[in-house]
C-alpha positions in Angstrom: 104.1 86.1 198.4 103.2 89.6 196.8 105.8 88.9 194.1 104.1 85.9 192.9 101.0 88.2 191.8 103.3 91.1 190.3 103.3 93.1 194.1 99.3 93.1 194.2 99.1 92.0 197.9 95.2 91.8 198.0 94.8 88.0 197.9 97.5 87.7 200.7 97.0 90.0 203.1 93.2 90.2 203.6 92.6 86.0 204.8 95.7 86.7 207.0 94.2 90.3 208.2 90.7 89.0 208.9 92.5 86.1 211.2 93.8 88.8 212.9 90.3 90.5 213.7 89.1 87.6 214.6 91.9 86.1 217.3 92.2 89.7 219.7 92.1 92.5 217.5 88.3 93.1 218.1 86.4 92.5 221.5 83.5 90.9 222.0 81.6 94.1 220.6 83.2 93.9 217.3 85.0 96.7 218.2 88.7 97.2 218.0 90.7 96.9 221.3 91.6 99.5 223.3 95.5 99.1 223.4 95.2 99.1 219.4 95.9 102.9 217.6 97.7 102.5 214.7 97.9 99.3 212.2 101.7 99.3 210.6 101.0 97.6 207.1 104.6 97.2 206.4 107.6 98.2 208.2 110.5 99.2 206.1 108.6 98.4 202.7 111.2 100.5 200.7 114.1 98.5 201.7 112.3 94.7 201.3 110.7 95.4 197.9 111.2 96.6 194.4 111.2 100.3 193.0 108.8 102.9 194.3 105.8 101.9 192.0 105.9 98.0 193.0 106.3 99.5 196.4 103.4 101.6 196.1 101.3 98.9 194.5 101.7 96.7 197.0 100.7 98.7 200.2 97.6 100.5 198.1 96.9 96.7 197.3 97.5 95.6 201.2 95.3 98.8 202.5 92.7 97.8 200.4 92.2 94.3 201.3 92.3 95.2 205.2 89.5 97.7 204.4 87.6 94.5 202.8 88.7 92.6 205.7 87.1 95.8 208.0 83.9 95.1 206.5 83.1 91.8 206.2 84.2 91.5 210.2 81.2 94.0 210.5 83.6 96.3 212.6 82.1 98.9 214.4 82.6 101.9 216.5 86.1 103.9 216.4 88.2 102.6 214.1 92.3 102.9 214.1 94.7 104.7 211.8 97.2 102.8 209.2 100.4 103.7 208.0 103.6 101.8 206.1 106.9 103.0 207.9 109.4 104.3 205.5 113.0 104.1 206.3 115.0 107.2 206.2 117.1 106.8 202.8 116.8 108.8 200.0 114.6 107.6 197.1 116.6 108.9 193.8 114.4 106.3 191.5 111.1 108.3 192.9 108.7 111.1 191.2 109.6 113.8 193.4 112.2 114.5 196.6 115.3 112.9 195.2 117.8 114.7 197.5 115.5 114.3 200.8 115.1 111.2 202.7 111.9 109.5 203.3 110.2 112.3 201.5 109.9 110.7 198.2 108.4 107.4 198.9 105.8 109.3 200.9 105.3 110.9 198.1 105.2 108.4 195.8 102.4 106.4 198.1 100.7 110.2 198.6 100.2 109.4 194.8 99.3 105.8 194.1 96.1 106.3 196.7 94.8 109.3 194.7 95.6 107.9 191.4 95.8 104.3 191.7 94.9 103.2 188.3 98.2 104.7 187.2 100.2 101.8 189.5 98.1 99.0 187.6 95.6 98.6 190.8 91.9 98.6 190.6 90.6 99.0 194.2 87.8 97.4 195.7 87.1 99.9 198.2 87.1 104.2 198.1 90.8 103.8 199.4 91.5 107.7 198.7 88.4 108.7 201.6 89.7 106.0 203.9 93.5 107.7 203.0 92.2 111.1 203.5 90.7 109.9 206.9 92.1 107.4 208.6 96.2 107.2 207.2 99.1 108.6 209.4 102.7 108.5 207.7 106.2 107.1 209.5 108.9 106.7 209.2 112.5 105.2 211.1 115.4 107.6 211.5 118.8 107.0 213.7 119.4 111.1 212.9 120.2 113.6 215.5 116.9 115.4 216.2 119.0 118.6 215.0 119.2 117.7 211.3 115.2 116.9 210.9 113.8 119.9 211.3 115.4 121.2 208.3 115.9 117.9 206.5 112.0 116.1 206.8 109.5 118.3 209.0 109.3 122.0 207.1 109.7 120.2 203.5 107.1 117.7 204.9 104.5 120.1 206.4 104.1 122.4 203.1 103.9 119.1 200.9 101.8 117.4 203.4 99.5 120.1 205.6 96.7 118.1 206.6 98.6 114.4 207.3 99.8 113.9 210.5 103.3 112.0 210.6 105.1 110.1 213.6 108.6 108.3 213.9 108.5 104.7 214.3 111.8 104.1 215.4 114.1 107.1 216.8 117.4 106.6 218.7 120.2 108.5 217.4 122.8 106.1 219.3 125.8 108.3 218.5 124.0 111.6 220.0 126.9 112.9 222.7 123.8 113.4 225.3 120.9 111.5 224.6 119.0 113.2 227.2 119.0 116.4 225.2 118.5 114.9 221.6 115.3 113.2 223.2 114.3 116.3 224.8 114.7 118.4 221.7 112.9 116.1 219.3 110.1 116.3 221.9 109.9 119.3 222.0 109.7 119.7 218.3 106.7 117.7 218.9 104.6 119.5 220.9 105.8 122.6 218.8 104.2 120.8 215.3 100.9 120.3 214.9 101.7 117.3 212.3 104.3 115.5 214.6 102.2 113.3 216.7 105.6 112.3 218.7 108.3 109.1 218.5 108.5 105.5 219.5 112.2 105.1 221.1 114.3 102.3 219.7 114.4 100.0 221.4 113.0 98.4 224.9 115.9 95.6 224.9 118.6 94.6 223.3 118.6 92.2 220.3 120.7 89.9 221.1 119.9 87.9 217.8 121.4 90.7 216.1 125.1 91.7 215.9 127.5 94.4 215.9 125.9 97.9 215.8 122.4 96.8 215.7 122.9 95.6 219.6 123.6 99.5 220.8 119.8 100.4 220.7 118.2 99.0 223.7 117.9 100.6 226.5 117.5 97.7 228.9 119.4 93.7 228.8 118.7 90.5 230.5 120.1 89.6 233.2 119.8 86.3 235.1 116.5 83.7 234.8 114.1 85.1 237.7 111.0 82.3 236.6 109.9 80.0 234.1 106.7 80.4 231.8 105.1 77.9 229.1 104.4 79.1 225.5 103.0 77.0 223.0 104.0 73.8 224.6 107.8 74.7 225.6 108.9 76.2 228.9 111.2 79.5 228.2 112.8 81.9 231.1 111.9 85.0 232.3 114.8 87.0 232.7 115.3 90.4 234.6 116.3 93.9 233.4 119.8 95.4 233.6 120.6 99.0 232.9 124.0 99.3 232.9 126.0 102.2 232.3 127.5 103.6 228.7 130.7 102.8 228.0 131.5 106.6 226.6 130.7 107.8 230.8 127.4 109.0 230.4 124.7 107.9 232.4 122.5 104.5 231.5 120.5 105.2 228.3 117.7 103.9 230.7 117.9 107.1 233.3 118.4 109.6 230.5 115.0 108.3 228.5 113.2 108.3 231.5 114.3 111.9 232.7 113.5 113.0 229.3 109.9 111.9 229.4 109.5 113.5 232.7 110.2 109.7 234.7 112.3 107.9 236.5 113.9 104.2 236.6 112.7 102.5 239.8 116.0 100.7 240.2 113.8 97.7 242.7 112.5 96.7 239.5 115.8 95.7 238.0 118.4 93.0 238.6 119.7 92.6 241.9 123.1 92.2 242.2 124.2 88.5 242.4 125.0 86.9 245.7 126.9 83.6 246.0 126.0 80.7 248.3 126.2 80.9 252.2 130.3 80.4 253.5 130.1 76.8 254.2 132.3 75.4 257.7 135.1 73.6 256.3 135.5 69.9 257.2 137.8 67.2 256.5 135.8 66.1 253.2 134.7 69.4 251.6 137.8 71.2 252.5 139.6 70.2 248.8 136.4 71.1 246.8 135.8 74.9 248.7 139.7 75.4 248.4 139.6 74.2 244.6 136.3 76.7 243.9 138.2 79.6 245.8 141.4 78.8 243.6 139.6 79.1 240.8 138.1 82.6 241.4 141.3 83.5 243.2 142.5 83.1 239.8 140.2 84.5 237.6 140.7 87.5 239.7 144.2 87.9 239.0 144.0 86.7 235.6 141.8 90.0 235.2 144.0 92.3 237.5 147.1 91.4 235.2 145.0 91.9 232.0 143.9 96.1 233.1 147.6 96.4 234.3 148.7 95.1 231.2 146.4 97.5 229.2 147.7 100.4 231.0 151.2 99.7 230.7 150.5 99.3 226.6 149.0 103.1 226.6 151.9 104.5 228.8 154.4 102.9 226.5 152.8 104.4 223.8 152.2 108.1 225.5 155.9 107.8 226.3 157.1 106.9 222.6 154.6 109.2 221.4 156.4 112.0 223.4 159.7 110.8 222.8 159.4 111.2 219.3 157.9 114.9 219.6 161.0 115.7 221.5 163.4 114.3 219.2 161.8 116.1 216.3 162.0 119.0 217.9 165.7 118.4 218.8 166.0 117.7 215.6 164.9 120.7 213.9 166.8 122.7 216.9 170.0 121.3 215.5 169.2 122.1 211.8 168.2 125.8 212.5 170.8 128.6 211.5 173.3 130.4 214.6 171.8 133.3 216.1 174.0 136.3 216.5 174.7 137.4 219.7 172.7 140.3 219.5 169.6 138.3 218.5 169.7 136.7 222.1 168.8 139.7 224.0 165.8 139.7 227.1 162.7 141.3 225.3 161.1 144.5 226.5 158.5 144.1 229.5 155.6 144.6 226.7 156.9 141.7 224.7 157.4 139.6 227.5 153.5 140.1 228.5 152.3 139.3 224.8 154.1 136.2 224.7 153.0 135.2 227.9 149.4 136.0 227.0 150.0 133.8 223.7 150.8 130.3 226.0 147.9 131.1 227.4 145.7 131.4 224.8 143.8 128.1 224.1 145.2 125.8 221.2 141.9 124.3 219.6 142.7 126.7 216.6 144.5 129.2 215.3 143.4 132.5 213.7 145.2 134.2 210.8 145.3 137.2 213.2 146.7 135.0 216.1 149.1 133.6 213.8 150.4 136.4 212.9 150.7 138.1 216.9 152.9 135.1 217.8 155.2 135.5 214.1 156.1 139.2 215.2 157.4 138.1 218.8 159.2 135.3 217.3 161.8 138.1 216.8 161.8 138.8 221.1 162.2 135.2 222.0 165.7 133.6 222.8 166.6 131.1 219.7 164.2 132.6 217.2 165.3 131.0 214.3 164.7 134.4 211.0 166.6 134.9 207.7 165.9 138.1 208.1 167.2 141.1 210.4 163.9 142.3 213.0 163.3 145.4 214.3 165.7 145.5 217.7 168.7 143.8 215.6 168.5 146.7 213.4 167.9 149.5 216.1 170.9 148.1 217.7 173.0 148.1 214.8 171.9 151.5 213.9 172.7 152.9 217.4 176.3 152.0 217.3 176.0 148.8 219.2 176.1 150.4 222.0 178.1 153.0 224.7 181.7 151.3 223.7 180.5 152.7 220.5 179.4 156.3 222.0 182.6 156.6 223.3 183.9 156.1 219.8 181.5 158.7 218.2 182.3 161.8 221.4 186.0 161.2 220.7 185.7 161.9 216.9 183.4 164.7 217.6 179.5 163.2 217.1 178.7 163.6 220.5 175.3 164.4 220.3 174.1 161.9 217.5 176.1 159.1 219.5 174.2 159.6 222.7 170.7 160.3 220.9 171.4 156.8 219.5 172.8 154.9 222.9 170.1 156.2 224.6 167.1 154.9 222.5 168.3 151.5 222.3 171.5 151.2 224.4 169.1 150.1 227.6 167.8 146.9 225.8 171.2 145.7 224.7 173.4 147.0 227.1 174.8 143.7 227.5 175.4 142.1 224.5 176.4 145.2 222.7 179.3 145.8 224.9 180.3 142.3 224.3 179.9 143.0 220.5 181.8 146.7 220.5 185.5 144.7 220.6 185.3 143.8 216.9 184.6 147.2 216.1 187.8 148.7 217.2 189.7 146.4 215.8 
């Protein structure tokens, strides 16, 4: 292990790399194989180790002995690019990017292969030419693709302009389309001539995981379809499933494909499962096909009851739910202050239209302005429950409540300010006010 020798992974990792070039990565040219781009010294390397500079140490270290391992192999014609995957956290404990994730262990490593005497390493080989050359940085995200343009790429491209940087594991599980997150991080892509592209987590599920970690694949097994040997043990070969999200979108599978410009060729997948050919009934399989019918007979009602008793559980609760909005309501009804008489009068034309144009505004929010629209006709609608005297309460008052009231005012000689008065107001509260002008004689 690279903690035995205080992180300096040299002695480790170049027998084991060698081993490697010797059993597939190189063909019978000495040449590297075709399907082979990029060599991933260490995936995650900030979360499995110690601070930055044991970090560092430890993949200057490990890119040095496969360098050694390069050579003695005699390795020939193109060669492949290297890189150490960084997670996406945010490295307070490093020299520089404190606040940005990934950015400061890139950093850190930008800085132990140009200065690599100051991490305790004396390389064997010129690691900074081969790092200038040959080294691509990484790193895994689960972000939306809208938060890295701004977060990583434009911090990234002014500290790093000549380093070309990919994603090694993007899915951003909780994106509401994934279709367009995919689509926009590609595009970012082709826009950046640094970002070579991403790797899309992940092919299938892990089933050997648990909880969250099982959301990222985009295909599962289904049933066995054959049988293989490996290493002296026989394992199955199991088809592909896509099935659909449980939010309603379509399967992950569809949207990644349509995203890269593909499709899913649904023959490839799982067909659906079929059951054995109806047997005839006779007099001695008769009780086991009736027993194996009763028993899915049952399992299928056993299911059936389960939904219909999960939909009666969320009616009961939308009913006690409304139930107790109503009785609140009631409640504060009961609590509010009497209305006078006067109060209760059918608002003008123009405030009928503005309160029916407030129900129909939408109710995501509510604007200070809006709010304060629907507090002035709280004084038109029937009920409105105000301390204070409004505007037609005091007009009506002012106008002698009224033509009971005008008669009043022509028989004691103020004619002329009595009908001025009535006629204003007396249209609107006609009604009530001749209910209200008994009082006054008295």
């Amino acid at each position: 292990s690279c903690r035995d020798t205080d992180f300096d992974c040299y002695s480790q990792v170049k027998p084991l790399y060698m081993d490697n070039l010797a059993k597939g990565f190189l063909t019978e040219n000495d040449t590297y194989h075709p399907a082979l781009r990029v060599m991933n010294i260490l995936n995650e390397p900030d979360l499995k180790m110690g601070g930055p500079v044991k970090v560092a140490r430890a993949l200057i270290s490990a890119f040095d002995a496969m360098l050694d391992a390069e050579r003695e192999s005699n390795v020939t014609g193109p060669l492949i690019n290297f890189t150490a995957t960084f997670s996406f956290a945010v490295c307070t404990t490093c020299d520089r990017f404190k606040a940005l994730p990934a950015l400061g262990q890139i950093a850190q490593l930008d800085d132990a292969m140009r200065h690599p005497e100051a991490y305790n390493y004396t390389p064997r080989n010129d690691i900074l030419t081969a790092y200038r050359t040959r080294w691509i940085h990484s790193f895994n995200t689960a972000n939306p693709a809208t938060d890295l343009e701004a977060m990583f790429f434009r911090p990234y491209s002014e500290a790093f302009p000549s380093t070309p940087v990919y994603i090694g594991e993007y899915h951003c599980v909780n994106a509401p389309r994934q279709r367009e997150d995919l689509e926009m991080i590609l595009g970012l892509a082709r826009r950046s001539p640094l970002f070579l592209g991403v790797s899309f987590f992940e092919f299938t599920i892990s089933y050997y995981k648990t909880g969250s970690e099982m959301d990222f694949g985009i295909f599962g097994y289904g049933q066995p379809v054959a049988s293989m040997e490996y290493f002296g043990a026989t394992f199955d070969v199991r088809c592909l499933t896509s099935a659909p999200r449980g939010d309603g979108q379509p399967a992950l599978a569809q949207a990644v494909a349509k995203a890269y410009g593909g499709a899913v060729d649904a023959r490839l997948l799982c067909r659906p499962a079929r059951g054995p050919p109806p047997r005839r009934l006779d007099a001695g399989a008769g009780g086991d096909f009736l027993a194996g019918a009763a028993s899915v007979r049952g399992s299928a009602l056993v299911a059936v009851a389960l939904w219909a008793l999960v939909n009666a559980l969320r009616a009961a609760t939308r009913r006690h739910q409304e139930a107790s909005v109503l009785k609140r309501s009631w409640a504060r009804a009961a609590a509010a202050p009497k209305v006078p008489a006067v109060f209760r009068t059918r608002p003008p034309l123009r405030a009928r239209e503005s309160a029916r144009r407030a129900r129909r505004r939408p109710t995501c929010g509510r604007s200070v302005r809006d709010a304060g629209k629907i507090d002035r006709l709280r004084e038109f609608v029937p009920g409105a429950r105000t301390a204070a005297p409004d505007r037609m309460s005091f007009a009506a008052r002012a106008s002698g409540l009224g033509e009971a009231a005008a008669a009043r005012a022509r028989a004691a000689g103020h004619g002329n300010r009595a009908a001025t008065g009535s006629g204003s107001v007396g249209a609107a509260v006609k009604a009530p006010a001749a209910q209200s002008a008994a009082p006054g004689r008295s």
